[in-house]
N, C-alpha and C positions, 0 to 999 in steps of 0.2 A: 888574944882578941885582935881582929884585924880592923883598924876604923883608918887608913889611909897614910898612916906616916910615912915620911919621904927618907930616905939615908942620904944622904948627900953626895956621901962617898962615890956613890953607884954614878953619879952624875958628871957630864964633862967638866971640866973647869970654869972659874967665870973669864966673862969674855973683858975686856976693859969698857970703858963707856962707849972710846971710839966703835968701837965694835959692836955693841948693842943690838940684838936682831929682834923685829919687831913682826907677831903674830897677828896679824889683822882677821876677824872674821865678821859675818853676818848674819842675822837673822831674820827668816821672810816666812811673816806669817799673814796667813788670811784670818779675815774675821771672822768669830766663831757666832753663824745666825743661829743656832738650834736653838729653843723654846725651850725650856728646863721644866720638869715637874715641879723640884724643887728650889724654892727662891736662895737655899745653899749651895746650888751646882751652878748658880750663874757665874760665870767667868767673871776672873777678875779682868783689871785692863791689863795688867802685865804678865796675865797666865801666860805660863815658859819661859817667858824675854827673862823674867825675874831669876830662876835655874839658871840659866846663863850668865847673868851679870855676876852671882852671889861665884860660878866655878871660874869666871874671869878674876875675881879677886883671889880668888884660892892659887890660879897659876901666876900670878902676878906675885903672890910672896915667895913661891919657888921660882919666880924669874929674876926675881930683886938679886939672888946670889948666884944667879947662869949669866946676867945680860939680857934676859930676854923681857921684851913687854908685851903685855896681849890686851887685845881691844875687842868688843863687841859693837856693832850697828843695830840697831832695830829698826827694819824696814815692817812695819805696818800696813798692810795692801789693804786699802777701802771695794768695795763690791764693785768690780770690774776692770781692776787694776791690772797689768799684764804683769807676771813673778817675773818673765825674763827680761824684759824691760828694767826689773829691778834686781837683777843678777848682773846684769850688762853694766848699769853701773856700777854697783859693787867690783865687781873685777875690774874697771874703769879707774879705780880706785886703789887698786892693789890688795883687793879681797880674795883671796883663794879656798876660803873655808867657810862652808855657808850649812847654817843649821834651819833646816824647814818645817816648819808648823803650816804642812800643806794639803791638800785632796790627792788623790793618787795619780789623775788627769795631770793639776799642774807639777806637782814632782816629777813625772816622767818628761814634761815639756823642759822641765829646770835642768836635769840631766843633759837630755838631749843638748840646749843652748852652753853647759856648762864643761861638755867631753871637749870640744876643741881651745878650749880656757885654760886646762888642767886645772881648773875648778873642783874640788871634793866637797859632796853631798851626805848632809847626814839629817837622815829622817828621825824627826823627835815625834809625828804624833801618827802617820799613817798607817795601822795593821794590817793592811789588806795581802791575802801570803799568796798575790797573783806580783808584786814589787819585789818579792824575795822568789818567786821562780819565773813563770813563764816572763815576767817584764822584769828578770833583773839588769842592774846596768853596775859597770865596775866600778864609776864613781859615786856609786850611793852607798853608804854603810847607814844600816837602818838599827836604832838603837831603842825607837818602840818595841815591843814584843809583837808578833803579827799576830790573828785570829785565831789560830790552829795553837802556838804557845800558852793564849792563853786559855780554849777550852781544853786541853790537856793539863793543864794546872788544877783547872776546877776539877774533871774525870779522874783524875790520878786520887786526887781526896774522895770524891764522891762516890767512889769504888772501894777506897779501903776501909769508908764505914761502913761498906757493906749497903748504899746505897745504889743499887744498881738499875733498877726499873723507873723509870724517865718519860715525865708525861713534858714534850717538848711544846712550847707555845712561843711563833716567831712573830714581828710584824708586817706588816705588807708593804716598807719601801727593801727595795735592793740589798740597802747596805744590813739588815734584819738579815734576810738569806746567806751571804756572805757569813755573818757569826753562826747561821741555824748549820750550816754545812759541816763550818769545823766544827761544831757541838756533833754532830751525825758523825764524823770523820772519828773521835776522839771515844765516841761510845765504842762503835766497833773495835778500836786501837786496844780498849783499855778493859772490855768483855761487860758494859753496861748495855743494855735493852731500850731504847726507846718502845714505849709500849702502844705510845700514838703520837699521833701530831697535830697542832691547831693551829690556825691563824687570827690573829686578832688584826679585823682591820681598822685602819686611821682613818676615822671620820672627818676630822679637824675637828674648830675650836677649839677655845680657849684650856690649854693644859692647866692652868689655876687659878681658873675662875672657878667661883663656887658653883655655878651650873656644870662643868666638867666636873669638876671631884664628883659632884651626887651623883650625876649620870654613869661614874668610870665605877662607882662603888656600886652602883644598880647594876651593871653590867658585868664585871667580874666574875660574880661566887656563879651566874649562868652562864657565862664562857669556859668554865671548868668542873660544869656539872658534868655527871654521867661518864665521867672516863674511865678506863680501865685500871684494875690495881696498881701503884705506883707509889713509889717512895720518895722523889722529888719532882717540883714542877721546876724544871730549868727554862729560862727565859732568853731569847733571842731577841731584844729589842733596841738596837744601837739607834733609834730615833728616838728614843727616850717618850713614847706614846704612851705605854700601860704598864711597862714592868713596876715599876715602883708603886704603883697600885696596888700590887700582886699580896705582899706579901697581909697575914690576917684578915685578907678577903676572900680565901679561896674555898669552894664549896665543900672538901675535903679536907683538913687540917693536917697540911703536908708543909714542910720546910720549900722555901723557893733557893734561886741559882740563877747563876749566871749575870744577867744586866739587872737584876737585881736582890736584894739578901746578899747572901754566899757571893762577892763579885771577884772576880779574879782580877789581880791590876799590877801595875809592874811597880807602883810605890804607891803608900796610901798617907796620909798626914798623922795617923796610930802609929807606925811602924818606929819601934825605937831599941828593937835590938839590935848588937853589934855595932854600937857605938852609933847607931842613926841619931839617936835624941840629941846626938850635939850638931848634927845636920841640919836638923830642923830648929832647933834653937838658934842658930846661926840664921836659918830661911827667915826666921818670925821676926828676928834682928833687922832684917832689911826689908824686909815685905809686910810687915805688919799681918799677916797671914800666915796660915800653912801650907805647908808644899805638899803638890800633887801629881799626877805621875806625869801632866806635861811637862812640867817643872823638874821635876827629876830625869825624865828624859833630856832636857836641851844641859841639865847640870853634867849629866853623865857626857855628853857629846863633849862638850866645852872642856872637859877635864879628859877626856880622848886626845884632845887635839895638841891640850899642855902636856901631856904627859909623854906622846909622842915626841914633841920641840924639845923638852927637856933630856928625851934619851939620847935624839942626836944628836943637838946642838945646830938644829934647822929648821927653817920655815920654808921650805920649798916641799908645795903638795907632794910629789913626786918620793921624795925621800920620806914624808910623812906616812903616805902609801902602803908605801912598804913597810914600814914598819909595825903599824897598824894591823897589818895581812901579814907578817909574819912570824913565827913561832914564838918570840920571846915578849910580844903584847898582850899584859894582860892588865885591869885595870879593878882598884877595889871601890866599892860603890857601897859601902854597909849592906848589904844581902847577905853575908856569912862566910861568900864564895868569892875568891876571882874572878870576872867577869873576861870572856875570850869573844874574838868575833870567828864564826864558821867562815874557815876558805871557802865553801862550795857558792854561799850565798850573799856574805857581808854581814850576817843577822849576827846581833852581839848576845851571846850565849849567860841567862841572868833567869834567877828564880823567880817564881809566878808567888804575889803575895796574895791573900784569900783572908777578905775582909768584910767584916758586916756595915760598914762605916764608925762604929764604938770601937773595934779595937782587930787587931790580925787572930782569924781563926787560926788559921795553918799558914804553913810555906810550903810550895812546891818545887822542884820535885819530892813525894811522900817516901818514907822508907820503905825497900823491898823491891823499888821500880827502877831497875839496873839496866844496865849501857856498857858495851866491850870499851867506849872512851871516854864517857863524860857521862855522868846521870843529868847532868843540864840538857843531852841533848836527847831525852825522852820526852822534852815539851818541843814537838813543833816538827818541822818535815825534816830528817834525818837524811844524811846523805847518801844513801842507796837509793834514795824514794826522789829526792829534789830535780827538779826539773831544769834549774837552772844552768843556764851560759852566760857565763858574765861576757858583756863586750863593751 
């Protein structure tokens, strides 16, 4: 069983105190305004930053015996803060590794200010898979799963129950379309039928007031009358407006998917195989909470970053890089597998977890959905297909 143990042996020697090399990074995250349905999906205050701190102490006792020490910053950006104004200082500082809990907008701005820095970017919560092609950049390694990853995680399962016909219901901002797409992308991938398609639109008001609830429950079971035969209603709602309504309100007694039910997530606070539950036991140690996949994202970055410094015995982005992006990087995360990042794109190569909120249905990728190099890399845009140019 793989849960992350370190061999010593493998690692350079310790340095003496004089020598001591110090890993500084940071983290720049914007406020999370979105509206929750539910009063359990409110963020915490230190949803992510917490992942970070808890993998800063994890590389900090494999620094204690290399010489190295690693820091984390929390920069906290209030509604209308400029990010590179707060990368500027950071690197001002002698920050060179910065973990982002950002918009896709300002990530690309963070890049941009951060390529003539030798600044390294590592996206913890962005999926948008226009960041990993048509706007990829060489200093951003993205250790979110993107949109396409994760509706192939969900299609891969939803196919091999034999769940194939797909009444798709998205919402009407942007980022809804974005998930509806890869949902559309992943049926054809994977030989599921969407059999129609609906839009539920955002009226406003209050997501949990009790005049919303009554109203979302009137409205439902007749937003999914009359549809064509189907065997799941997969949901496309990244604004968090009706999915979670969905599910025992629907006018046909069908299983839901997607942004809500059946969710695909790259960690869920259930997940406690392969040695996860001491991951999270350690989370609940510090956070008085469970970790969640923004958290496991900025943990998983943060233990990239040590685990790199540790194989070479350097904190120079540069040498970091490379090593990161080349063949003998691989890093264990409790998902079962090694986790690699794709040359073509930066995307860190990790199973899709599929979970009800009570507990992990499945993991993805399911058996039988094969790859000439990796069955990791049947979730998500494969490299004959990727668009990207790294510059």
């Amino acid at each position: 069983m793989t849960v992350g143990l370190i061999v010593l042996a493998a690692f350079p020697l310790p340095a003496s105190a004089a020598d001591n090399i110090d890993i500084k990074a940071g983290f720049i995250r914007a406020p999370h305004t979105l509206e929750t349905v539910s009063i359990l999906d409110v963020p915490a205050a230190d949803d992510g930053i917490a992942g970070a701190k808890l993998a800063t102490e994890d590389n900090n006792t494999t620094g204690s015996f290399l010489g190295q020490t690693f820091s984390i910053e929390d920069v906290s950006l209030r509604p209308g803060d400029d990010p590179v104004a707060a990368l500027n200082s950071l690197a001002a500082k002698g920050v060179f590794f910065v973990l982002a809990d950002l918009p896709p907008e300002a990530l690309l701005a963070l890049a941009g200010a951060a390529k003539d820095k030798g600044v390294l970017i590592f996206n913890t919560s962005a999926p948008e898979d226009s960041l990993r092609e048509d706007n990829c950049r060489a200093n951003v390694f993205h250790v979110a799963p993107s949109y396409s990853m994760l509706a192939d995680g969900l299609a891969q399962y939803l196919v091999w129950k034999q769940w194939k016909r797909w009444l798709l219901m998205k919402g009407s901002h942007p980022q809804d379309e974005l998930f509806a797409e890869a949902l559309r992308h992943s049926a054809k991938k994977f030989g599921a039928k969407i059999v129609e398609e609906r839009v539920y639109e955002d009226t406003g008001g209050g997501r949990r007031s009790d005049s919303g609830s009554v109203q979302t429950q009137r409205l439902v079971p007749v937003a999914t009358q009359n549809a064509p035969a189907y065997d799941v209603l997969v949901a496309a709602d990244e604004s968090e407006v009706f999915a979670n309504y969905l599910p025992f309100r629907t006018w046909d007694a069908r299983p839901v998917a997607g942004s809500a039910g059946l969710k695909p997530v790259s960690w869920d606070g259930t997940h406690e195989q392969w040695g996860a539950i001491q991951l999270q036991n350690r989370f609940m140690k510090l956070a008085s909470r469970r970790m969640n996949a923004r958290d496991n994202n900025a943990w998983v970055a943060m233990r990239m970053i040590g685990e790199a410094a540790s194989r070479t015995g350097s904190n120079d982005p540069k040498v970091i890089r490379d090593y990161l992006t080349g063949p003998e990087f691989a890093i264990a995360a409790f998902k079962g597998q090694k986790q690699t990042l794709r040359h073509w794109n930066q995307q860190l190569r990790q199973p899709i977890l599929l979970g009800d909120g009570r507990m992990i249905i499945s993991i993805s990728p399911q058996e039988g959905f094969l790859h000439q190099t990796s069955e990791l890399d049947t979730l998500g845009f494969d490299q004959p297909e990727t668009k990207c140019k790294l510059q």
